[in-house]
N, C-alpha and C positions, 0 to 999 in steps of 0.2 A: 329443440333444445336438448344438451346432455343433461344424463342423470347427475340430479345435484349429490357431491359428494364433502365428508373433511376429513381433515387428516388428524391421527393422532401420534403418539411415541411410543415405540417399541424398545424395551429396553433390554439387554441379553448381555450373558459372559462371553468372552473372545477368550480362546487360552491362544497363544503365539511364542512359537519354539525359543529357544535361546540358541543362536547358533556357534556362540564365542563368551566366555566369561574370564574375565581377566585376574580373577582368585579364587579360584574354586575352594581350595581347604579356608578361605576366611567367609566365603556363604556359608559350607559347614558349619562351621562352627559360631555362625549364629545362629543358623536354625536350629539349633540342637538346644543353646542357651535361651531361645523363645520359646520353644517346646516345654522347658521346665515351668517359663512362664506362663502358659495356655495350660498345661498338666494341674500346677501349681491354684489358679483362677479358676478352673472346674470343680476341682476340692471343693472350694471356698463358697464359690457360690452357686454351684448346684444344687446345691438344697434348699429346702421348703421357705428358712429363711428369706432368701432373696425373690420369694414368689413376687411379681408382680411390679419389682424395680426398677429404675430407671439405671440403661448399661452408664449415662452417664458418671454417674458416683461408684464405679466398679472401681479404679483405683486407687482411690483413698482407704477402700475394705480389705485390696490384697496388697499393698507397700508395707505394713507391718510384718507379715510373712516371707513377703520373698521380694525383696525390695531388688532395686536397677543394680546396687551394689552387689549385692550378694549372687550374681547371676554373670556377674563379669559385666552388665554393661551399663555401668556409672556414665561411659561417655557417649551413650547412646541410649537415653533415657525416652526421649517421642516412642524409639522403636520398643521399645518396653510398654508404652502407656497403650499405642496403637496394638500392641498382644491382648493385651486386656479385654481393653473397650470389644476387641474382633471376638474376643472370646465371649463376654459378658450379650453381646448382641446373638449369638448362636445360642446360647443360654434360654435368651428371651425370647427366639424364634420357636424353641424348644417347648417352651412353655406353652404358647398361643398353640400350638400342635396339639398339647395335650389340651388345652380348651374346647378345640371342636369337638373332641369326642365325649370329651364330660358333658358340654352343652348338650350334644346327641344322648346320651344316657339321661339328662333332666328333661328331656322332652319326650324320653320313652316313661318315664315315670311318672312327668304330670301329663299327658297328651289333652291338645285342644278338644275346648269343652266345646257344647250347641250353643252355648252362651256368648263363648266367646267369634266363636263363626259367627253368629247375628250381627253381633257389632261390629265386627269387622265389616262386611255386607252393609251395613247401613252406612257407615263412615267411607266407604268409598276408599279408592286405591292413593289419594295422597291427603289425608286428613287434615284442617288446624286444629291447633292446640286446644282452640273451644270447643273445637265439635266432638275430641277425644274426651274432652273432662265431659259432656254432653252424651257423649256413649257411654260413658262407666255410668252417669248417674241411671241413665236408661237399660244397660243391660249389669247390674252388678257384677264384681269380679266373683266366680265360684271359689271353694278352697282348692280347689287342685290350680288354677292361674294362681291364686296365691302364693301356695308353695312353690312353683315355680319361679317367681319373682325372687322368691327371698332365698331360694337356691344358687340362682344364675347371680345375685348381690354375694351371698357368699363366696360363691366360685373366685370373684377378682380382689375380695379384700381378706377372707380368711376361711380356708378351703378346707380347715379343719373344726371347726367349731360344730360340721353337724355329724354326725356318725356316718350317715350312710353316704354321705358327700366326700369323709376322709378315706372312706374304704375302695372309692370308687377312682376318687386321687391319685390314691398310691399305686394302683394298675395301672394307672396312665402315664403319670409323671414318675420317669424315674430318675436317682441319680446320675450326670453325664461325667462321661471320664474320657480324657484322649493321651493317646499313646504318639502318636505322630510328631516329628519333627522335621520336618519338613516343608515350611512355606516362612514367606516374612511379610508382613504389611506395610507399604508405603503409603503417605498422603503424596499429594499432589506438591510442598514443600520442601521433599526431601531428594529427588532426584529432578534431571534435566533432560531433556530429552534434543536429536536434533538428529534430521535426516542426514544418511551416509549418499545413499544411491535411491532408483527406484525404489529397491523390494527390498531396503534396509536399513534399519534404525537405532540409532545407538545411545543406552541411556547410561548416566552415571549415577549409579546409587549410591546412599550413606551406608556405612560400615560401623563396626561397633567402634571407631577411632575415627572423629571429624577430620581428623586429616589425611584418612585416606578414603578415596571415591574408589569402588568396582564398576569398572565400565561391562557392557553386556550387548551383544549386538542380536538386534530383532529382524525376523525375517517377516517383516509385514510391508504395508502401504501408505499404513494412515498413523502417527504421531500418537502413544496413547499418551492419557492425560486421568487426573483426580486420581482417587484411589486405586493401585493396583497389588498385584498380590504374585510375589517370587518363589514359585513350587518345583519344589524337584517330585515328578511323577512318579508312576509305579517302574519306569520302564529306565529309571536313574536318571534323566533328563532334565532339565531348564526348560520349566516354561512360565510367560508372565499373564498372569487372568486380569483384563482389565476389563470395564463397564464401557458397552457401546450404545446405541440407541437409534434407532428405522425408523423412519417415518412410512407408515401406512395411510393407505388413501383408501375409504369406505364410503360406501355408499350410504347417503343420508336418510334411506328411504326405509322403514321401520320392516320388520319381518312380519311376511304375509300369510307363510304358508312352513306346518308344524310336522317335522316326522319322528317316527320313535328309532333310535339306533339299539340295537340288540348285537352285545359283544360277544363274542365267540373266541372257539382257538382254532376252526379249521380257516373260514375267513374273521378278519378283522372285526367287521360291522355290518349287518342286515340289516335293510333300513324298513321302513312299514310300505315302502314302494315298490318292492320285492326287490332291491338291487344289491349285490354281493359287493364288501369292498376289501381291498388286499386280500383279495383270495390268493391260496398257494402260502399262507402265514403258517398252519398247521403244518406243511410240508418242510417250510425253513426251520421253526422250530422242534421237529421230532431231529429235524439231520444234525441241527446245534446240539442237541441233546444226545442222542449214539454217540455223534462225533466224541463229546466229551468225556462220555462214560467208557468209550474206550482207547480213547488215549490215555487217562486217568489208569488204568486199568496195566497197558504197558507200561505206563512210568512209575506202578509199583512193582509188576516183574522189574524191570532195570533197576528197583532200588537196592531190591531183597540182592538181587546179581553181585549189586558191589560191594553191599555188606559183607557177602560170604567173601568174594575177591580178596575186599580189602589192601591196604596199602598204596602204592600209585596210581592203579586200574580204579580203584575205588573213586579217588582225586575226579582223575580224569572225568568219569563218569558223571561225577556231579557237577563241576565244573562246563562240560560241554553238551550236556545231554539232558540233565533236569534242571534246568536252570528253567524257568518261569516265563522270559519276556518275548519267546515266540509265541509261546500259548495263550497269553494276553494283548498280544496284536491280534490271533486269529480273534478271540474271543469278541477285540473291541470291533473286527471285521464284520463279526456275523449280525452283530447288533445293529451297526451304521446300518447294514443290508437292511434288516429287517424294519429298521426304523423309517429310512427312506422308502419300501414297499408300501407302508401304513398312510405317510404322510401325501406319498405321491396321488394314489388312489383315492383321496381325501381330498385332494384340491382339485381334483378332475370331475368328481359329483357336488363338491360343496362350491359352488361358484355364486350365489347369490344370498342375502342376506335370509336364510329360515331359523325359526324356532325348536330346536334341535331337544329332544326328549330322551337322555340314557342313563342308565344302572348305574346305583351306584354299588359298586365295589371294593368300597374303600376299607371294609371290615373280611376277617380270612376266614378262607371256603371251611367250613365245617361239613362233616360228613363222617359217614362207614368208611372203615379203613380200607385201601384201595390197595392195588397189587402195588411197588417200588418203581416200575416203569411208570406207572400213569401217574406218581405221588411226583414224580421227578420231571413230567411233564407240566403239571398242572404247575407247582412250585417257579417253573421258568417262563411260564405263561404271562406275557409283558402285561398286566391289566395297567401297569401306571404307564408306559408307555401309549395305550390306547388314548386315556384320559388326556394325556399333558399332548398328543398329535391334536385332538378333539379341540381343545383348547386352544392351541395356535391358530389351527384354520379359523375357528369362530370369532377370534382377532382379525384376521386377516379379511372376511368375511362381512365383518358388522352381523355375524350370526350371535343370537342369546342359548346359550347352556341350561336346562336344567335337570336338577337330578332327582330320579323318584327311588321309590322302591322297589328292588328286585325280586321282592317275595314271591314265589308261584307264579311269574311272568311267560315260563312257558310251560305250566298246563292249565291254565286259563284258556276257553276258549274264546276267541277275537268278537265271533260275531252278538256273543249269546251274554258274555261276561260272566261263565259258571264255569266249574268245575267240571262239568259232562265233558268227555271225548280223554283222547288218550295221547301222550305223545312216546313212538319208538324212532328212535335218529332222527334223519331229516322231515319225517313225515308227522303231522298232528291229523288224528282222525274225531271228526266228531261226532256225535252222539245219531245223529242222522244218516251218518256213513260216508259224507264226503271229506277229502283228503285233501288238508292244507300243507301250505312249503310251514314248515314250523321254527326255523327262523322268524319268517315273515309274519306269522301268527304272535310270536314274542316280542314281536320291533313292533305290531300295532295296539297290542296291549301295553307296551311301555308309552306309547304315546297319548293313549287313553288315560291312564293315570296318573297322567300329570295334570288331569282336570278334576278328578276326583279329589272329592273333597273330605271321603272318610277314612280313605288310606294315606297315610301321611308318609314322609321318606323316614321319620326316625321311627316308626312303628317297627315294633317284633315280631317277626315271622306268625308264633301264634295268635295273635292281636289279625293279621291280615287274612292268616287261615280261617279264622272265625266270623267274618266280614263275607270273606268267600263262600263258607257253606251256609250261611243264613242266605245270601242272592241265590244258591243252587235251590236251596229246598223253596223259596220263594219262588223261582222262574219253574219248576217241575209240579209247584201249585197252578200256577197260570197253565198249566198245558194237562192239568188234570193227571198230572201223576204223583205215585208214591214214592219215598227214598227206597223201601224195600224192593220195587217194579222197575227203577233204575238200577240197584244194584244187580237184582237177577240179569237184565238186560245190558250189562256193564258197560253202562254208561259211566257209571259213578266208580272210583278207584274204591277197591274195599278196606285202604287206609282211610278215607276220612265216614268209613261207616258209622261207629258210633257216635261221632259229634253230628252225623248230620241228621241219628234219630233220635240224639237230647235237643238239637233245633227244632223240629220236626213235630215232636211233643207240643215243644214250647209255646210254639206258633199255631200251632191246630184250631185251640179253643176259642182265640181270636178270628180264627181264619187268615188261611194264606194270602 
């Protein structure tokens, strides 16, 4: 028999050229008059006021401000209400953004107690409602789950009421504002669609005047349909984004087998099985980067050039020479490249369904100040492109995702789980004297930690640091040694010296 598999829906944006537009200055000129009303609606309800709203009742809050009339298009009011709603919905996407990361700061502040572990542990991984009221009464809630509770309540009804919740708020959530005019929204109501030829399709949109249709010819295959969305790009071009959907065939069979992915910039991802993936990414990304900084570099000599020129040399200059939309093809070039290098490499090792273990990166690299070459490498370093590749294949896959913390992931060593050994480039050496791949040493500790149960993914660096040198000075107990006999011996880096002889202390009198 085959592997039993189902299928589910993949849903994705299509952008498809405009190759013909039959009024260009009256698409102008209602993008421009929807622009005031998406500009207009960000005002309004970007702020704290509208925390938590439904986008549905967004028009009824911005028609006293800047109503269909006042905008020029009394006779094209849908396309008015459809700005809104488009707007008010990005609002509240905006919002849930900043959620994650509040959530992540209430969870760094109250972090799981041993209380609340037990109960978890006892209730098992899918609970009823009896057994949970039967766990509280058996393990009471501590105050730190409490205060988390009445945090995370806060958070979605009124995210100012506690201090250190509004302060933490306003870093997250800011006010949103747009400048762009450029797109329009249709439902599925307002235009028609009907095949020309093969590879072309011709739709009739509404216009701010019901009596007149803009016809639009598409260079595609397949009829779009629902919601689509009328963009003039960076590159002055027509094109229409509409919603498509794949169906995917996965395998039904659960993931058997767990590895850690360790992201990097020379290759893509080290897995805990020693295998390198997109390698040759650090090589595309340094040359995207030169490349940049020295065209950049020429196109401000040729600026200063025509300033001094001046007159019609000057014209010219800007005109055929700094103009932007070559250097934003190369640019959108180098990315497709490197995107497809990431993704290709990724579906050629991920072909069955695993339980995939990586970093999460989603907070920015802090550190000593670096020289401007490496701040500029670092800076262009795709980490969301890693992530959002990651996440495709594991669709694709029937693979599960999950993310731990990256704290000290690679100088941890693999086999010992301590702090002893040292890592220079590619090599981690440990405290013994043998010599790991130290990628591979950081993809196997990321995959260890996701079983761990006392490092948690929203813990603070220091919080993990301190976890780490209590197990070092404990596993240097078991082997009959001192912190001070490691340090001489440097094994131990002589940055975590003194935390590790206020541990060290600590733990004596009890015994290590």
């Amino acid at each position: 028999m085959g592997k039993e598999t189902f299928t589910t829906e993949l849903a994705y944006t299509q952008p498809i050229p405009v190759v013909f537009c039959s009024d260009l200055p009256r698409v102008e000129k209602l993008m421009n008059s929807l622009g005031t009303v998406r500009a207009v609606t960000y005002n309004k309800l970007g702020s704290l006021a509208y925390w938590g709203q439904s986008w549905m009742g967004a028009a009824k809050l911005v028609r006293p401000i800047c109503s269909p009339d006042s905008v020029g298009l009394d006779k094209a009011r849908k396309l008015w209400e459809w700005a809104v709603n488009d707007t008010a919905k990005a609002i509240s996407a905006q919002q849930e953004a900043g959620k994650v990361f509040l959530v992540r700061e209430i969870w760094r502040k109250c972090p799981i107690t041993c209380t609340e572990r037990n109960r978890n542990a006892w209730m098992g991984k899918k609970p009823s409602k009896a057994k949970r009221i039967e766990g509280k009464e058996k393990f009471p809630p501590e105050p730190a789950e409490l205060e988390r509770e009445r945090l995370i309540h806060l958070l979605w009804n009124n995210p100012t009421a506690d201090n250190w919740l509004h302060r933490k708020f306003r870093d997250q959530y800011q006010r949103g504002h747009t400048y762009q005019r450029n797109q329009i929204v249709y439902q599925g109501a307002s235009y028609t669609a009907k095949r020309l030829t093969r590879n072309t399709v011709e739709l009739s949109l509404n216009s701010d005047d019901r009596r007149v249709k803009i016809a639009v010819k598409l260079k595609c295959r397949h009829i779009p349909s629902g919601q689509i969305r009328l963009i003039k790009n960076e590159f002055g071009s027509l094109e229409i984004h509409c919603v498509r959907r794949r169906t995917l065939t996965k395998p039904e069979s659960k993931p058997t087998k767990s590895i850690g992915l360790d992201k990097g910039y020379t290759e893509g991802f080290y897995t805990s099985e020693g295998v390198a993936i997109a390698e040759g990414l650090g090589k595309l990304l340094t040359a995207k980067s030169d490349r940049q900084v020295r065209e950049n570099k020429n196109r401000y000599r040729l600026f200063q050039h025509a300033e001094k020129k001046g007159g019609k040399t000057a014209s010219k200059i800007h005109q055929f020479n700094l103009t932007s939309n070559k250097k934003r093809r190369r640019l959108a070039a180098s990315k497709a490249t490197i995107k497809n290098l990431i993704r290709k490499d990724l579906r050629s090792n991920i072909t069955s369904p695993v339980r995939i273990f990586a970093e999460d990166l989603s907070s920015p690299i802090k550190g000593k100040k670096q020289a401007k070459r490496i701040n500029r490498k670092l800076n262009q370093w795709m980490k969301a492109e890693l992530q959002d590749s990651l996440e495709v294949i594991a669709k694709e896959t029937g693979s599960t995702i999950t993310v731990v913390n990256p704290a000290y992931t690679s100088q941890v060593d693999s086999q010992t789980g301590t702090l002893l050994g040292q890592r220079k480039g590619d090599c981690f050496t440990r405290y013994t004297g043998d010599v790991l791949q130290a990628d591979k040493n950081a993809a196997l500790n990321i995959c260890r930690r996701g079983s761990d149960t006392e490092i948690t993914r929203w813990m603070k660096y220091d919080k993990v640091r301190s976890i780490l040198v209590e197990r070092t000075v404990r596993y240097l107990g078991s082997i009959g040694t001192t912190v001070a006999e490691a340090l001489d011996l440097d094994w131990l880096s002589s940055k975590f010296k003194a935390e590790a002889i206020v541990c060290e202390a600590r733990l004596s009198p009890h015994g290590v």
